[in-house]
N, CA, C and O atoms as a GROMACS GRO file, in nm:
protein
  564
    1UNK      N    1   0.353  -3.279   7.717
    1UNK     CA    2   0.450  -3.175   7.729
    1UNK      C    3   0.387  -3.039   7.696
    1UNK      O    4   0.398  -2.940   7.768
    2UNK      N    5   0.316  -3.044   7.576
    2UNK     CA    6   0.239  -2.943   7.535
    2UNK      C    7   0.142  -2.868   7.678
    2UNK      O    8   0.135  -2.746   7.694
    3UNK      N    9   0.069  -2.976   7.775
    3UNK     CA   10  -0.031  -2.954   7.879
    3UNK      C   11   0.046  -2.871   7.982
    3UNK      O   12   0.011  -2.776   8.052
    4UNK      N   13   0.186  -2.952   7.967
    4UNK     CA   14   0.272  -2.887   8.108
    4UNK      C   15   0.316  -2.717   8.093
    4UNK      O   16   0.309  -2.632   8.183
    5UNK      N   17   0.354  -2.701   7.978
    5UNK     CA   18   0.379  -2.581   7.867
    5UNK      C   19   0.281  -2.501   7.943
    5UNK      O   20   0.288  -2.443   8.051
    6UNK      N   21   0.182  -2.515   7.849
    6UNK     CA   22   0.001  -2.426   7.901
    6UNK      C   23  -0.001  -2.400   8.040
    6UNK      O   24  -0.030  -2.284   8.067
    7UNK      N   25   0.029  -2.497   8.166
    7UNK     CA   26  -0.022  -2.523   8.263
    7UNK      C   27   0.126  -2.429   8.345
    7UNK      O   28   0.107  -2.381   8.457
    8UNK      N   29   0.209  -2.419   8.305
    8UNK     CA   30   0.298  -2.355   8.407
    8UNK      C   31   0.366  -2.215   8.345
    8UNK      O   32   0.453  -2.154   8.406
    9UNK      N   33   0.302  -2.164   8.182
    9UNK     CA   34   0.332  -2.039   8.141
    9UNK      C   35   0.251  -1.980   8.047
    9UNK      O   36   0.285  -1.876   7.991
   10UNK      N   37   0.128  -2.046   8.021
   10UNK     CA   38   0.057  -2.052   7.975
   10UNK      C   39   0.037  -2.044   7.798
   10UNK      O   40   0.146  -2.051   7.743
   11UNK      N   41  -0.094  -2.031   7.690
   11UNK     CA   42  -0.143  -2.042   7.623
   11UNK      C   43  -0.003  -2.075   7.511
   11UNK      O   44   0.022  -2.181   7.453
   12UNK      N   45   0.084  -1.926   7.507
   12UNK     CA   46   0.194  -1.868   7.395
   12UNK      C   47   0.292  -1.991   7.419
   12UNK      O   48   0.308  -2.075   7.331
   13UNK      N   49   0.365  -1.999   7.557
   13UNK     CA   50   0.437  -2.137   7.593
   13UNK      C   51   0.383  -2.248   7.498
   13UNK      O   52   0.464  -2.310   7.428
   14UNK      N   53   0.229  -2.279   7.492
   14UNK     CA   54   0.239  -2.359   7.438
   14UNK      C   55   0.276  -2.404   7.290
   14UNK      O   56   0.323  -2.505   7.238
   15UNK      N   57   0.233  -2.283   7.249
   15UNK     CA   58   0.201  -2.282   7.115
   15UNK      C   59   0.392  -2.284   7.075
   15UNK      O   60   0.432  -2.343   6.975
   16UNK      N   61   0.470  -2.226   7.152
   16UNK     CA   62   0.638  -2.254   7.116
   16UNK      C   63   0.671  -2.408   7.102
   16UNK      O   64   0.724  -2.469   7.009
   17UNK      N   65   0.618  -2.456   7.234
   17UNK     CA   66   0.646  -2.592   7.226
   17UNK      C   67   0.585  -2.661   7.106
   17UNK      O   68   0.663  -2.721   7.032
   18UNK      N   69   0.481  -2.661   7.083
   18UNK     CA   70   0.369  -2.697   6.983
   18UNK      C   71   0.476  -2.716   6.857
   18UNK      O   72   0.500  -2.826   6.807
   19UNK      N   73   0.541  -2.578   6.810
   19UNK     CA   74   0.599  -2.576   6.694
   19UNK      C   75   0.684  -2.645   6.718
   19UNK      O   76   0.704  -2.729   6.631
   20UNK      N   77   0.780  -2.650   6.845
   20UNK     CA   78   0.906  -2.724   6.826
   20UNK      C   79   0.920  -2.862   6.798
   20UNK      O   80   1.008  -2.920   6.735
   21UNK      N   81   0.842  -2.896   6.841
   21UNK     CA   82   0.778  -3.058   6.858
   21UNK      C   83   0.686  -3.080   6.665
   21UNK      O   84   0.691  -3.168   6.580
   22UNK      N   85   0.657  -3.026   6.670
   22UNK     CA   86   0.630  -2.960   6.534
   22UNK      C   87   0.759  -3.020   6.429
   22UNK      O   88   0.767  -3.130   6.373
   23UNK      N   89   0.834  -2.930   6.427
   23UNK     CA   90   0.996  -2.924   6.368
   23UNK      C   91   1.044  -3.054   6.364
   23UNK      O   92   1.126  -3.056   6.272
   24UNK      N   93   1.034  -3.205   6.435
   24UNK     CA   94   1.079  -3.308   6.463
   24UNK      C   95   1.005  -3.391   6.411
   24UNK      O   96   1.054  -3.480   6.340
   25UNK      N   97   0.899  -3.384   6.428
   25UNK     CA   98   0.784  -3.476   6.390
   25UNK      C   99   0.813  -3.534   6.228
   25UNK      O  100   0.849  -3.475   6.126
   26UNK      N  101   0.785  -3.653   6.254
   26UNK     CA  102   0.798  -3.717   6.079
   26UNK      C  103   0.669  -3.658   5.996
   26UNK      O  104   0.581  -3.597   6.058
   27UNK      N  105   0.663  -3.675   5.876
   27UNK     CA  106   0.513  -3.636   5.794
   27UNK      C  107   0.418  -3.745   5.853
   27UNK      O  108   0.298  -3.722   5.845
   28UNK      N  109   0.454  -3.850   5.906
   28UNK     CA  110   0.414  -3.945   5.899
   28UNK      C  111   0.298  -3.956   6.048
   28UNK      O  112   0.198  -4.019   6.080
   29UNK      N  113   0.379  -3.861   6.101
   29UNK     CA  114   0.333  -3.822   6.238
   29UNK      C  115   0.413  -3.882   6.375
   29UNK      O  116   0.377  -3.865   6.492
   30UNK      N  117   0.513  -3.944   6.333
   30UNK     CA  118   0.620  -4.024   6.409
   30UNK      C  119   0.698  -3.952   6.533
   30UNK      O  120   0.776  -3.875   6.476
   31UNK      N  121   0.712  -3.942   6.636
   31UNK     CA  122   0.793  -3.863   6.677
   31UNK      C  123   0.931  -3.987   6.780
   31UNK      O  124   0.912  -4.073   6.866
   32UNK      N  125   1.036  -3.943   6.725
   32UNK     CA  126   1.160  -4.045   6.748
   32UNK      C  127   1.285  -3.976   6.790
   32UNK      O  128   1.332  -3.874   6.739
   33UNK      N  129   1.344  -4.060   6.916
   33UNK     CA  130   1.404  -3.950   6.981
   33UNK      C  131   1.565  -3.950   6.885
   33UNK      O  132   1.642  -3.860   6.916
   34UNK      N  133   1.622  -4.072   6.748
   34UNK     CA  134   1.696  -4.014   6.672
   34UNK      C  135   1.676  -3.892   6.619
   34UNK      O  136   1.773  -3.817   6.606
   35UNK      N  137   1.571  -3.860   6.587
   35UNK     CA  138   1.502  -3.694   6.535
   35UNK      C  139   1.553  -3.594   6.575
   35UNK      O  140   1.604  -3.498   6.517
   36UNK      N  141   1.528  -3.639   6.752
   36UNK     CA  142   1.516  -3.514   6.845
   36UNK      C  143   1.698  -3.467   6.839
   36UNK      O  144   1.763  -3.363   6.828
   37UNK      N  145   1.730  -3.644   6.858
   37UNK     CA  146   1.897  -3.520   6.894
   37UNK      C  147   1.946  -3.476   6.777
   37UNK      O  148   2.037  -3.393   6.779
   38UNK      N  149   1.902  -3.518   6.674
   38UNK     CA  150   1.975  -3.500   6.514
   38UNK      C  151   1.968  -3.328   6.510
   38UNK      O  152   2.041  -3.251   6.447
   39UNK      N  153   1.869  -3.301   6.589
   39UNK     CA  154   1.803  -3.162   6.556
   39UNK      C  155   1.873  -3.061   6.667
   39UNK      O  156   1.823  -3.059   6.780
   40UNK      N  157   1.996  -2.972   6.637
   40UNK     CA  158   2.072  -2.927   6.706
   40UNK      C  159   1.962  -2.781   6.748
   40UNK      O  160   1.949  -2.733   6.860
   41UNK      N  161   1.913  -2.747   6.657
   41UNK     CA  162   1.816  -2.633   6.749
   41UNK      C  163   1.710  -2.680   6.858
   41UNK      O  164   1.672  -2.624   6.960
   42UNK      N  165   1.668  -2.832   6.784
   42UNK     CA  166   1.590  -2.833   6.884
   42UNK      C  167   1.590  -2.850   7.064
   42UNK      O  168   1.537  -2.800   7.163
   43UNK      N  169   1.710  -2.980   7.016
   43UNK     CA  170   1.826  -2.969   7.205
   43UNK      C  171   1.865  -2.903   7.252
   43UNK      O  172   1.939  -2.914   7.350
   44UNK      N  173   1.803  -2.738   7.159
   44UNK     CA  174   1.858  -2.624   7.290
   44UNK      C  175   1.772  -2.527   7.277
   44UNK      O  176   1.795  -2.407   7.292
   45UNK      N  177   1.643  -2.593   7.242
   45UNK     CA  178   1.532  -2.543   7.258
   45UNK      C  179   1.443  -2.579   7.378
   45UNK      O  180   1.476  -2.684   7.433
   46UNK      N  181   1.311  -2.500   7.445
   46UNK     CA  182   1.277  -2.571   7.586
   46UNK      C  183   1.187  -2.669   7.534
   46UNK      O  184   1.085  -2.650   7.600
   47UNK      N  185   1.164  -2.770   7.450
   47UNK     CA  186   1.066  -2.871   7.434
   47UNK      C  187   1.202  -3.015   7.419
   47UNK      O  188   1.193  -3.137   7.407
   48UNK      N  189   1.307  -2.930   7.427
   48UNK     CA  190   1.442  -3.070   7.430
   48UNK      C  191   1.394  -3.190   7.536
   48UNK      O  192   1.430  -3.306   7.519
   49UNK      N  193   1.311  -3.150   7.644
   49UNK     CA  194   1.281  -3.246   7.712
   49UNK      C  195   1.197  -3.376   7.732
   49UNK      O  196   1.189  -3.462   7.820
   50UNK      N  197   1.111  -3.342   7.558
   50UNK     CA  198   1.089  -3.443   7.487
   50UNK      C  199   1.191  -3.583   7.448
   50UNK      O  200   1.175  -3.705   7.445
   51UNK      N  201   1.298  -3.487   7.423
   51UNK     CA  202   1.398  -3.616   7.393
   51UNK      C  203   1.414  -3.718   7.520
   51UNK      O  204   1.448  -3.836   7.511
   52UNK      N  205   1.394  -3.676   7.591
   52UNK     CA  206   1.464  -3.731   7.742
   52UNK      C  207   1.318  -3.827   7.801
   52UNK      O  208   1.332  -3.903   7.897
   53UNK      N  209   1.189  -3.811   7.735
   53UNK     CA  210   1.082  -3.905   7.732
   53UNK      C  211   1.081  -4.010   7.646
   53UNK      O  212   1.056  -4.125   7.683
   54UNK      N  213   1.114  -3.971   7.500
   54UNK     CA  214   1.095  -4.032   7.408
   54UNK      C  215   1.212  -4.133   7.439
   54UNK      O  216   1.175  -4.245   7.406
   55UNK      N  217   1.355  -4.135   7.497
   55UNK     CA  218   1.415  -4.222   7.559
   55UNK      C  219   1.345  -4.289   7.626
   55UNK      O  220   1.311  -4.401   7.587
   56UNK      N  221   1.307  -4.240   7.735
   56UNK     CA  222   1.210  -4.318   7.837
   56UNK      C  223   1.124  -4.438   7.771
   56UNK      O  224   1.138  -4.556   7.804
   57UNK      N  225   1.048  -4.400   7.690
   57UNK     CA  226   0.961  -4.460   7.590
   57UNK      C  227   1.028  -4.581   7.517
   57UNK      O  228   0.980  -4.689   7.483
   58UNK      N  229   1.133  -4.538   7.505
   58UNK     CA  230   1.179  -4.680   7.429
   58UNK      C  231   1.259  -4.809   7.497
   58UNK      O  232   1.293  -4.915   7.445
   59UNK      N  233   1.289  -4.731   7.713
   59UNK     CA  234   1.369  -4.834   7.711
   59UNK      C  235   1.250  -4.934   7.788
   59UNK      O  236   1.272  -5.048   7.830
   60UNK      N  237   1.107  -4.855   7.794
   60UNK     CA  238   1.032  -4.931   7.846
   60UNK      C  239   0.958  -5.033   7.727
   60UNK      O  240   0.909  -5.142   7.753
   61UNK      N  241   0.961  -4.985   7.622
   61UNK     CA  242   0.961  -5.097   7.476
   61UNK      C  243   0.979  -5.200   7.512
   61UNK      O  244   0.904  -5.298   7.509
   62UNK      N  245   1.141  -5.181   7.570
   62UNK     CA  246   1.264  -5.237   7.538
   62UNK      C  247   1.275  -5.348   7.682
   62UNK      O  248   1.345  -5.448   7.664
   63UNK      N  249   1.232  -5.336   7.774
   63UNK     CA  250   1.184  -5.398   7.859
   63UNK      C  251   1.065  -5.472   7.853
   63UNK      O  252   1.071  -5.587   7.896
   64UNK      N  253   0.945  -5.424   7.804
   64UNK     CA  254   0.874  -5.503   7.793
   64UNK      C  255   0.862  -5.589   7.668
   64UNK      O  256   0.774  -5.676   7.676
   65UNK      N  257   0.925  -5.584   7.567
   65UNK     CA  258   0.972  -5.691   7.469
   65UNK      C  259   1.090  -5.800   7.480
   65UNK      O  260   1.135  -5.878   7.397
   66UNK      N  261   1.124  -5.775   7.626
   66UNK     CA  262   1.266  -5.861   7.646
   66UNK      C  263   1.157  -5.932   7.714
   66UNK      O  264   1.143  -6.037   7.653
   67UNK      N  265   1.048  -5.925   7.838
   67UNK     CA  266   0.991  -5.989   7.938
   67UNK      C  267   0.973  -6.144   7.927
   67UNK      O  268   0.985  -6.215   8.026
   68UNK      N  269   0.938  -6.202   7.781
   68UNK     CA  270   0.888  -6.335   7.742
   68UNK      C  271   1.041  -6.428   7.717
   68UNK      O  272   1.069  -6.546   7.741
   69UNK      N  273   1.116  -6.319   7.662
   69UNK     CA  274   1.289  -6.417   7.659
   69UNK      C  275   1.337  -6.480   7.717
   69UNK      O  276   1.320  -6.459   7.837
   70UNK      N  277   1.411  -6.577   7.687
   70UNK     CA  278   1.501  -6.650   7.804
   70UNK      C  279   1.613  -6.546   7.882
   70UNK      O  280   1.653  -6.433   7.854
   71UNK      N  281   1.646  -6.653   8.010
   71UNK     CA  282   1.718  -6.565   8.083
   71UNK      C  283   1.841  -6.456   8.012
   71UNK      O  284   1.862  -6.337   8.037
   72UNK      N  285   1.906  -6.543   7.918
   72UNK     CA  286   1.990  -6.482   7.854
   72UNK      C  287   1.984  -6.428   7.705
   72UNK      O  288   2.083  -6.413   7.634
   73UNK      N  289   1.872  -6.405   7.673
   73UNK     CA  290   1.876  -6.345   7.591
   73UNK      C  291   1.778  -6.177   7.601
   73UNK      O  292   1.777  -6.093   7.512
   74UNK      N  293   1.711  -6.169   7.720
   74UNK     CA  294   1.670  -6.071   7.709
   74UNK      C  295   1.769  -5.928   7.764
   74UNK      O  296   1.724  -5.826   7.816
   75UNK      N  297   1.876  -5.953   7.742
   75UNK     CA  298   1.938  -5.759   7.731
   75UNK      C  299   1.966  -5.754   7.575
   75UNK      O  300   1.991  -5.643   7.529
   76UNK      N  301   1.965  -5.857   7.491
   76UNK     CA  302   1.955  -5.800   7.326
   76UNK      C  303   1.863  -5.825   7.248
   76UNK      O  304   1.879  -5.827   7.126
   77UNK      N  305   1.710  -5.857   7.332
   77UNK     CA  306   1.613  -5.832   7.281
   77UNK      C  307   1.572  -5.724   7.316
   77UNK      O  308   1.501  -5.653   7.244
   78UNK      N  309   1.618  -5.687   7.457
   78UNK     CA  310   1.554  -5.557   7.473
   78UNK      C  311   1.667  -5.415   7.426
   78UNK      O  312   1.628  -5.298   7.423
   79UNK      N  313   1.800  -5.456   7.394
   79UNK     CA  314   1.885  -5.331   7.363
   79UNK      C  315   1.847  -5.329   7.154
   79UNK      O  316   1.853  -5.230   7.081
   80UNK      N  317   1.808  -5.484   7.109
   80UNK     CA  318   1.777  -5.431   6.950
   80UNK      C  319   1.616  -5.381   6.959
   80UNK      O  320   1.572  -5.326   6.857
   81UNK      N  321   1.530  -5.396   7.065
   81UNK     CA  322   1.398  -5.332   7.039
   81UNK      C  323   1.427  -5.175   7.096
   81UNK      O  324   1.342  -5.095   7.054
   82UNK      N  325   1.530  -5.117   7.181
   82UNK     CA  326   1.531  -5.008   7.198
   82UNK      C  327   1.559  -4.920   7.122
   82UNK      O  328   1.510  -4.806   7.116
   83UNK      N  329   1.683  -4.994   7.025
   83UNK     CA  330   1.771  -4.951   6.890
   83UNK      C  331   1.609  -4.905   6.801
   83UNK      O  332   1.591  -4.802   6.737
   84UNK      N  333   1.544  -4.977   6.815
   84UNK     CA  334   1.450  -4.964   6.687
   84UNK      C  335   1.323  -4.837   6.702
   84UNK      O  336   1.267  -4.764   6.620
   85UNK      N  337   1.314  -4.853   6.839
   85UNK     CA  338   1.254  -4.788   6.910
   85UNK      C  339   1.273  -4.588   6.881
   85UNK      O  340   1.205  -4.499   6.830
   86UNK      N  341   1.416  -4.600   6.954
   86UNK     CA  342   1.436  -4.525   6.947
   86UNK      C  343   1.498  -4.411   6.752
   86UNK      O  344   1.490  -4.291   6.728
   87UNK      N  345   1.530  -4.484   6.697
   87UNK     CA  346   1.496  -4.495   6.520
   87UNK      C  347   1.429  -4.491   6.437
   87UNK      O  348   1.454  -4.437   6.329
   88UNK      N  349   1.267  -4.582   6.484
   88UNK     CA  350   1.177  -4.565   6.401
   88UNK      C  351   1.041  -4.529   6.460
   88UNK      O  352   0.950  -4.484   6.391
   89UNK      N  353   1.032  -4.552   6.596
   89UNK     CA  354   0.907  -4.552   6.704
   89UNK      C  355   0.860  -4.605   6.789
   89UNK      O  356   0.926  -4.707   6.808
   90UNK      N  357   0.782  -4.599   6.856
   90UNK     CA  358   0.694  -4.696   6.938
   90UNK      C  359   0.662  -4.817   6.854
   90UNK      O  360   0.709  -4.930   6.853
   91UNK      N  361   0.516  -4.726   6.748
   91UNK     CA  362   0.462  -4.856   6.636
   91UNK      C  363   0.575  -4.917   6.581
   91UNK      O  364   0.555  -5.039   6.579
   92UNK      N  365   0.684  -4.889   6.536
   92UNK     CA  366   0.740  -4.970   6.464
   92UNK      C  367   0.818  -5.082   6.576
   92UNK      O  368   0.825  -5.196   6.531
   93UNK      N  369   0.864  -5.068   6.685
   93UNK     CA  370   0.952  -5.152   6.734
   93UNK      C  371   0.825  -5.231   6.833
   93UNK      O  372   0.847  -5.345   6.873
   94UNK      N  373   0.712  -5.169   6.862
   94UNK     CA  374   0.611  -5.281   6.902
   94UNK      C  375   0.556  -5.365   6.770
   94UNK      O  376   0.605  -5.478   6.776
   95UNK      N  377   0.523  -5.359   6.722
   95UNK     CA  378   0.489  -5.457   6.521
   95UNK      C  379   0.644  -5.557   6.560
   95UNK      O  380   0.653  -5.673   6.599
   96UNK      N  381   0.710  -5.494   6.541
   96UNK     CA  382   0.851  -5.573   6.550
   96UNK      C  383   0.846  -5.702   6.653
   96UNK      O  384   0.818  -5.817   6.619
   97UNK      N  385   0.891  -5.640   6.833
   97UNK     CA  386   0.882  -5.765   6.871
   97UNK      C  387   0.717  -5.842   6.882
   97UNK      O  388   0.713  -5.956   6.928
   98UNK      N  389   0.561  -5.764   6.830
   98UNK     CA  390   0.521  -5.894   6.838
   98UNK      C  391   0.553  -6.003   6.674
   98UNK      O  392   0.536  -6.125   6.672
   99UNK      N  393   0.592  -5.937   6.577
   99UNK     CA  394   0.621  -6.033   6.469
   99UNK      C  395   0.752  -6.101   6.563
   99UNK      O  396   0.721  -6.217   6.592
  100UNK      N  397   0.898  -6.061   6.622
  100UNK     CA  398   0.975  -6.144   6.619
  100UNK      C  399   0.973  -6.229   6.777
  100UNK      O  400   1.060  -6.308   6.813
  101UNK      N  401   0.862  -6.194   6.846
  101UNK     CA  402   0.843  -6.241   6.966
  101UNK      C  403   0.760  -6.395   6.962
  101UNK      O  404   0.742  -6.478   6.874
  102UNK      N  405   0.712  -6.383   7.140
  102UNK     CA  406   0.628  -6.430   7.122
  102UNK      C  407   0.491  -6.351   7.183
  102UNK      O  408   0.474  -6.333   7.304
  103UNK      N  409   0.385  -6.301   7.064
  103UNK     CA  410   0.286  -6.219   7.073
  103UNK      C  411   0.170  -6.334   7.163
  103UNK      O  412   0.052  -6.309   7.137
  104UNK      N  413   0.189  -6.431   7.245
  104UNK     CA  414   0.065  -6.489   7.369
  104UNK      C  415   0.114  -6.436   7.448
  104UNK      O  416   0.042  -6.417   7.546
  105UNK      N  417   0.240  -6.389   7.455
  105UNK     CA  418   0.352  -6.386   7.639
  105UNK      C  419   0.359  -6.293   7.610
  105UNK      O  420   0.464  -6.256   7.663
  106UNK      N  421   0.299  -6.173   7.531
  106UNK     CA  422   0.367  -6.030   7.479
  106UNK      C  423   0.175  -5.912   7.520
  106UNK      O  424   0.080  -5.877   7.450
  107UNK      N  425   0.215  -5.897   7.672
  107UNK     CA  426   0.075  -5.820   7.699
  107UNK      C  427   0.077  -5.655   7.637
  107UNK      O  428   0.155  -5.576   7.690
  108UNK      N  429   0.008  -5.619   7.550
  108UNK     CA  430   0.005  -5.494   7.527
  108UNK      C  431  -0.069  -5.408   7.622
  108UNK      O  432  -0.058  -5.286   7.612
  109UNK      N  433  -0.150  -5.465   7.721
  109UNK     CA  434  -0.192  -5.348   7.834
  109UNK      C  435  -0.082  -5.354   7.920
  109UNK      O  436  -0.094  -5.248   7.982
  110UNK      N  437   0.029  -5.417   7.968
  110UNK     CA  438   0.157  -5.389   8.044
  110UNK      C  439   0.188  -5.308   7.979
  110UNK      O  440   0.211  -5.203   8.039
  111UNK      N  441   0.208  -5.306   7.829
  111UNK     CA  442   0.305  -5.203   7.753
  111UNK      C  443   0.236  -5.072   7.734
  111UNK      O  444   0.294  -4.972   7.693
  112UNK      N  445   0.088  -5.078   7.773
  112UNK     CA  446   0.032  -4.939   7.795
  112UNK      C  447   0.068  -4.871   7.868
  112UNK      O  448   0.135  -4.767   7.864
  113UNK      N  449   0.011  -4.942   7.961
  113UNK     CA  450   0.074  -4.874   8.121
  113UNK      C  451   0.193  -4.834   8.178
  113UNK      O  452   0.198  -4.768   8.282
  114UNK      N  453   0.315  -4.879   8.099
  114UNK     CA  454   0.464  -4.865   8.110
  114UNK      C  455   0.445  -4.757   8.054
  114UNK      O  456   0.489  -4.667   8.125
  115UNK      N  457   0.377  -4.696   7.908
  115UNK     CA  458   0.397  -4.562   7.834
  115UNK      C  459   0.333  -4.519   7.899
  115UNK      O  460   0.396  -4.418   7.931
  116UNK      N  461   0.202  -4.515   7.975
  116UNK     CA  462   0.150  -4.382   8.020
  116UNK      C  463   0.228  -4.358   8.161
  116UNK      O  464   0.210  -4.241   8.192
  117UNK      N  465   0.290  -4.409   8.233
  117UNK     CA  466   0.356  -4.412   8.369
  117UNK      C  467   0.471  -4.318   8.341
  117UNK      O  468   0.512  -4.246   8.432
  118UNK      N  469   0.551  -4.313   8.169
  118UNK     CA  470   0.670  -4.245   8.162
  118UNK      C  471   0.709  -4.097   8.221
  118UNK      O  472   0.806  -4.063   8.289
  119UNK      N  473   0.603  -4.024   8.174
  119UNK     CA  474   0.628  -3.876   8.256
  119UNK      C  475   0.616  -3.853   8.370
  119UNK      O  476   0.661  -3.751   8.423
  120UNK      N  477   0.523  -3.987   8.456
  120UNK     CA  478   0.537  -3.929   8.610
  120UNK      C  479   0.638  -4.031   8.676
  120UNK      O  480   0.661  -4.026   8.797
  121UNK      N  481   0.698  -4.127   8.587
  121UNK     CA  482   0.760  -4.198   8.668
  121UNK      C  483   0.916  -4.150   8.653
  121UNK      O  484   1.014  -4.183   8.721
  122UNK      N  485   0.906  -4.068   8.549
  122UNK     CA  486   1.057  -4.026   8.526
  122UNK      C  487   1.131  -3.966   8.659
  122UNK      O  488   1.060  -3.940   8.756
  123UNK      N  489   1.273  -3.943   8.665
  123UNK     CA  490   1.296  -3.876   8.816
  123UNK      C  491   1.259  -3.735   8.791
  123UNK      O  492   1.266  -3.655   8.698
  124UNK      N  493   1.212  -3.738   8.926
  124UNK     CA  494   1.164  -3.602   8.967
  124UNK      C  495   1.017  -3.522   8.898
  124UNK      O  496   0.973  -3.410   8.920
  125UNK      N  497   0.968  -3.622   8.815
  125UNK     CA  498   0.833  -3.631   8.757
  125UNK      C  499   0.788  -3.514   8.671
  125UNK      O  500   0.874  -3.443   8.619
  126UNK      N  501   0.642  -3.485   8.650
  126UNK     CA  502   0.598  -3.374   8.582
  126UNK      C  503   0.635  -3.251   8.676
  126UNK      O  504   0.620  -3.137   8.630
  127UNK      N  505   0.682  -3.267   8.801
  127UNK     CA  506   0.644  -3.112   8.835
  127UNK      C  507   0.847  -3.065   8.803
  127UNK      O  508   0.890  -2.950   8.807
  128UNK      N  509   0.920  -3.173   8.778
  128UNK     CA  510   1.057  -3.112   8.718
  128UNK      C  511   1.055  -3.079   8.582
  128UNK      O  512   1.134  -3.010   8.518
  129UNK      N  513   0.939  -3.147   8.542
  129UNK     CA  514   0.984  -3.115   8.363
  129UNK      C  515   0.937  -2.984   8.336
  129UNK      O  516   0.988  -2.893   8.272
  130UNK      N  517   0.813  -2.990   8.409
  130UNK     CA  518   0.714  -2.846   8.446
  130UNK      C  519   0.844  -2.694   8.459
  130UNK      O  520   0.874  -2.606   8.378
  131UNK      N  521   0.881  -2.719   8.571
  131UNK     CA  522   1.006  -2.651   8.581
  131UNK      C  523   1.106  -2.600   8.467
  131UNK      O  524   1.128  -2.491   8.415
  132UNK      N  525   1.177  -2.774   8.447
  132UNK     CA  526   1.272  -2.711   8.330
  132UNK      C  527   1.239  -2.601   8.207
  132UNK      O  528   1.308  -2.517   8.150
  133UNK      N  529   1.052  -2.658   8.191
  133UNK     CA  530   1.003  -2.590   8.056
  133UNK      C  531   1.012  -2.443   8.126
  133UNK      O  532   1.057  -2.353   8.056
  134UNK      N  533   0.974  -2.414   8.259
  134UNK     CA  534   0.949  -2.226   8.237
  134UNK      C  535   1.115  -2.206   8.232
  134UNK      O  536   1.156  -2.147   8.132
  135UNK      N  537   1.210  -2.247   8.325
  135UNK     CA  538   1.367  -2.262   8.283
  135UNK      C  539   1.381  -2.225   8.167
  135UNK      O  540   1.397  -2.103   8.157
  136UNK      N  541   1.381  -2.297   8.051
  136UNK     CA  542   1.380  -2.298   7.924
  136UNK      C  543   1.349  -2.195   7.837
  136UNK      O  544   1.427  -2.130   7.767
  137UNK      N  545   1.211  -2.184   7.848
  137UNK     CA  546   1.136  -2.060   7.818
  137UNK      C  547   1.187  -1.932   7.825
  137UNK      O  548   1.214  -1.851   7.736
  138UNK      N  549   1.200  -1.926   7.987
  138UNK     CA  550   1.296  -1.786   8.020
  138UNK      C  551   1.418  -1.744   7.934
  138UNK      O  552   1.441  -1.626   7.910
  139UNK      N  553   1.485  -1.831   7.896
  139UNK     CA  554   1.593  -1.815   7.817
  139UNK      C  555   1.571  -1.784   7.652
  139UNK      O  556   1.656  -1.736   7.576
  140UNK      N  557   1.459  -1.818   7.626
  140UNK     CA  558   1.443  -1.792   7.499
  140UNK      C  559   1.404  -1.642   7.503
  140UNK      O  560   1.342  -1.592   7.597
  141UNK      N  561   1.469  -1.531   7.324
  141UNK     CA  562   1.476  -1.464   7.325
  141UNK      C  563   1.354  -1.392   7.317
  141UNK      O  564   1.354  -1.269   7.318
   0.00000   0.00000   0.00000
């Protein structure tokens, strides 16, 4: 988000986003999209569109921790790994289902590739988020 920032308003853009994203972040270094909406400046700030990844991020968790389940149990393996997901993190709700899974049937390069796919697979991809951020920007005072 930070790259898209730089890349469509350059250096100062980024450094706004930088902080905002900044502002959310756990000490821990966590970034969780309960955070993001808890944070009423930040959802109406232009880096809000973090939140709308960090969703992304968790329902693909949340999918790929349901994958090994039986037929019927994977929409509440994958709606309590999203819950967690989206609450405590990536690391924490991947640790999770491979402790409550099964970690042979549980590929972590699928679950790579699902996170790095999120920003261009989202609708309308990097060149909308690209957008919203100068959108955003513009509006700030």
């Amino acid at each position: 988000m930070i790259r898209l920032a730089a890349e469509a308003a350059g250096a100062g853009a980024a450094e706004v986003i930088a902080a905002e994203v900044a502002s959310v972040r756990r000490p821990d270094g966590v970034l969780t999209f309960a955070d993001c909406r808890a944070s009423k400046a930040f959802m109406k700030g232009p880096a809000q569109n973090l939140a709308g990844l960090l969703n992304l991020e968790s329902m693909a968790v949340g999918v790929w921790a349901s994958g090994p389940a039986g037929m019927m149990q994977r929409r509440s393996v994958a709606k309590q790994v999203e819950e967690l997901c989206q609450k405590d993190g990536v690391i924490a709700a991947v640790r999770s289902a491979l402790a409550n899974g099964n970690p042979d049937r549980l590929s972590l390069t699928v679950l790579r590739d699902a996170l790095a796919g999120v920003p261009h697979d989202m609708p309308g991809g990097e060149a909308f988020m690209r957008s919203e951020l100068i959108r955003s920007l513009r509006k700030r005072p």
